[in-house]
N, C-alpha and C positions, 0 to 999 in steps of 0.2 A: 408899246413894249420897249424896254431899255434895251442898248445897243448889246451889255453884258449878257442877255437871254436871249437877244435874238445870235449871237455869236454861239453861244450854245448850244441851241436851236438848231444851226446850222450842222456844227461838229457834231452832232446825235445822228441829223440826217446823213451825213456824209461818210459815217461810219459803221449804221445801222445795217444798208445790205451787206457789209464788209463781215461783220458780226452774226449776222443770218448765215451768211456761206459757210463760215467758221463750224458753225455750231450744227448746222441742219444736214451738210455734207461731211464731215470730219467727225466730228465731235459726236455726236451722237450714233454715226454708223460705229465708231470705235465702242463708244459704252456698250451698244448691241452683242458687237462681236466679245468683246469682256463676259458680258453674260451668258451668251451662249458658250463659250468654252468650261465656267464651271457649273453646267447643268451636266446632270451625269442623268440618263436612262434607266429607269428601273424594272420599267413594264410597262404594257401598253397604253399610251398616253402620261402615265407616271413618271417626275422629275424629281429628283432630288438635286442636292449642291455640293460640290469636293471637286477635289483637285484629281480625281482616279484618269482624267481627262488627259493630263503633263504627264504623270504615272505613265499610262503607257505609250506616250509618246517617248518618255527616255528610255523605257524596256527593251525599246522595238531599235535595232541599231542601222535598219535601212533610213529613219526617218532622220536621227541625229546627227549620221554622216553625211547624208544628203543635204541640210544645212548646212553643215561644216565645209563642203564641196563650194556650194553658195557662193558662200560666204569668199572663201580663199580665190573662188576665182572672178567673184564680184572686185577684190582688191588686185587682181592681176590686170584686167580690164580698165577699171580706174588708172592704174600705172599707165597704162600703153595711150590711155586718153589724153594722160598728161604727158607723154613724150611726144606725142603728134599733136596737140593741141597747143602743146604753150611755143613752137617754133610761129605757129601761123600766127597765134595771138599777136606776139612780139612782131612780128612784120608788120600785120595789119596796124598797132599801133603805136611805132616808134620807126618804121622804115619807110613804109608804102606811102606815098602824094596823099594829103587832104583829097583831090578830086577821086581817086581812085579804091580808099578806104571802102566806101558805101557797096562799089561794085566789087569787092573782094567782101566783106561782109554777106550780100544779098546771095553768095554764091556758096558760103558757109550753109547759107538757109536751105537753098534749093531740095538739098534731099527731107527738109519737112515738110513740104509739098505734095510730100507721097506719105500714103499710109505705112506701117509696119511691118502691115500685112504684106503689102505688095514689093514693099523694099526686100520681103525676106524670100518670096517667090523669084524676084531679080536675082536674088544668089543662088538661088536652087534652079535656074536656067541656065546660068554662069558653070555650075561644080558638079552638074549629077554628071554620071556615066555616059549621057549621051549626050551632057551639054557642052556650047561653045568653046570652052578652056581645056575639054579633054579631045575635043575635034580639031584645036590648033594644037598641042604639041604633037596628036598623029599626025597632022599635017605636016609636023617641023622632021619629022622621026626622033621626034625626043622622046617616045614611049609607043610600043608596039601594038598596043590595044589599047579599049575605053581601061579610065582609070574612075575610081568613085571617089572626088574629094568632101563628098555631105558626110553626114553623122558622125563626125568626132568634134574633140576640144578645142582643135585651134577653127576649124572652122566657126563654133561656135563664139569664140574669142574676137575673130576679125568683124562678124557680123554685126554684135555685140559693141565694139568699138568704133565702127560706122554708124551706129545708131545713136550712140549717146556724146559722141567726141565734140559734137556742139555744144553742150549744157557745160563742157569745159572751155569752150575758148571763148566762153561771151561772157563770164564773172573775168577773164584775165585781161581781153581785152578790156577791159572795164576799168581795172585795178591800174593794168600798165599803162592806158591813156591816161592818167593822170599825173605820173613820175616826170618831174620835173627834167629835158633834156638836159641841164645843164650840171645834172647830178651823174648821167656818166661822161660829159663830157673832163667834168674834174676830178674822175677815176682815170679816166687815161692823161690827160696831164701830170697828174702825180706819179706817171709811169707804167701804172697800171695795164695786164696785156687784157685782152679780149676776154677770153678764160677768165683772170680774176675781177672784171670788172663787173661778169656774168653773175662770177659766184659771189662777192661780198657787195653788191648794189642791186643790180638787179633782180635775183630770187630773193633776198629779202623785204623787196619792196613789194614784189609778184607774191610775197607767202599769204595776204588776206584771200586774193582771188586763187590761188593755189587750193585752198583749203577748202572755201565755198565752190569750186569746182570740182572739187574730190568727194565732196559729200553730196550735191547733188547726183554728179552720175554715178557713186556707188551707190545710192538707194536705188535712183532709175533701175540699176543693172540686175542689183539682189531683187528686187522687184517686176523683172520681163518674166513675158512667159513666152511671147509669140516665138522671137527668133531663138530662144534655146531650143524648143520645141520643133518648130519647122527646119531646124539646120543641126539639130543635134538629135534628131529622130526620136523615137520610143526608149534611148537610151543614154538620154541627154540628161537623166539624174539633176534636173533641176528640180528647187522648191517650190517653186509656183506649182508645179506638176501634181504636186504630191498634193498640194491645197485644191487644186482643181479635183485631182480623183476625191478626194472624201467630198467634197459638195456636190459635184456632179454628178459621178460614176457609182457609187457607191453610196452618196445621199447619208451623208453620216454629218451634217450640220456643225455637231459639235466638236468632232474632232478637226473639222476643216477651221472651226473658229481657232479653237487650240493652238493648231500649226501657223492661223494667221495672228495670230495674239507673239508668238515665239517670232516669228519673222521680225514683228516689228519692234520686239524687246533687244534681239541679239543682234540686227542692224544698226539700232539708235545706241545700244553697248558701244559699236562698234567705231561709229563717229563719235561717242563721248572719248575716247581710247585714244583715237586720233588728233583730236582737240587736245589733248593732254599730250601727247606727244611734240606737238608741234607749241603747246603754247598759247595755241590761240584759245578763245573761249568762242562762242556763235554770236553773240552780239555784237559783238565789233566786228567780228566778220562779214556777220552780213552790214553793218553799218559801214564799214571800209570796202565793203563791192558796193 
């Protein structure tokens, strides 16, 4: 066989399960869900096709602003990831020893070593009324009784950004380990203070893995269900929510495809929006992480 076929050969195989995944997990659960959103119910066991499916999901204004909710605090969380995530990035790879990077890294990792599930029950032992942080400030007399810090937004917020603050500092790490030191060392010889050396070299350099760290953990975040739900109670107004009751609770297939078909239209909006804001496009982003 010539070397030209068997190099072929090789690249078919080495791509083939890549292709499988793509298609057999992705791809084709998506077309499903496409489908099932415009089948419309007529009667029993009868389908027809239309849109009466989005119809009433815009009619209905608990469903559209509970997106919108989503939405707007999937983009607050993303902020707060990048203001506590690009400090450590930057240490880890422009401050901290060669030797000691790996063990400041590994320790980034640690809380994915635990499930979701369990990290969000660690907060709910932390913040109920009878747990640990309401039993030290009576202990301090900084509050005269149990206080309940679960079921609202910032609880839900913090949770939320201990979960996904990883998926931001490992594209930044990634980006900043590669800035040449020698690029701010000749911001500040030119006079340059800390402040501007920050803002005209370094976040311009940091903006690939900026951006690829912005859009992973806002899909992760528009995308949880466990920790809104577990830390934000029956009244956490998240969208997953609203997808789980029509497939689960309610068994309504198609309107839960609908609502999941809108998630992922008004998400990928959402970083198209932001790409465009900033500039950057996703090819080079992701080729610049």
């Amino acid at each position: 066989m010539p070397r030209t076929d068997i190099g072929k050969l090789s690249l078919i195989m080495l791509f083939a399960p890549f292709a499988l995944w793509i298609g057999l997990l992705i791809v084709l659960p998506q077309i499903g869900i496409g489908y099932l959103s415009l089948r419309e119910k007529i009667g029993p066991g009868e389908y027809t096709f239309g849109f009466s499916n989005y119809v009433d999901f815009f009619r209905e204004p608990v469903y559209w602003n509970t997106l919108l909710r989503t939405a707007w605090m999937s983009i607050l969380v993303t902020l707060m990831a990048l203001l506590v995530g690009f400090p450590v990035a930057y240490y880890i790879a422009k401050i901290a020893r060669r030797r000691s990077r790996a063990a400041l890294f590994l320790m980034c990792l640690i809380p994915l070593w635990v499930s979701d599930l369990v990290r969000a029950f660690g907060w709910i032992v932390l913040l109920r009324e009878t747990g640990l942080l309401s039993k030290l400030l009576q202990t301090l007399g900084l509050v005269h009784g149990p206080i309940e810090l679960l079921y609202n937004d910032v609880t839900v917020i913090i949770g939320l950004v201990y979960t996904v603050v990883l998926f931001m500092i490992v594209p930044l790490v990634s980006t900043l380990d590669g800035m040449d030191d020698s690029l701010i060392e000749a911001g500040y010889n030119l006079g340059g203070s800390r402040f501007t050396v920050f803002r005209r070299i370094v976040v311009p350099y940091a903006v690939p893995g900026i951006v690829a760290g912005c859009i992973i953990v806002f899909m992760l975040t528009a995308g949880s269900y466990l920790t809104p739900i577990l830390l934000g109670g029956k009244n956490s107004m998240w969208f997953t929510e609203q997808i789980y009751d029509q497939f689960v609770t309610r068994y309504n297939w198609e309107s839960g495809a609908t609502f999941g078909v809108l998630l992922l239209v008004f998400t990928s909006l959402v970083v198209w929006l932001g790409l465009r804001l900033t500039g950057q496009n996703l090819a080079s982003t992701v080729a610049k992480e």
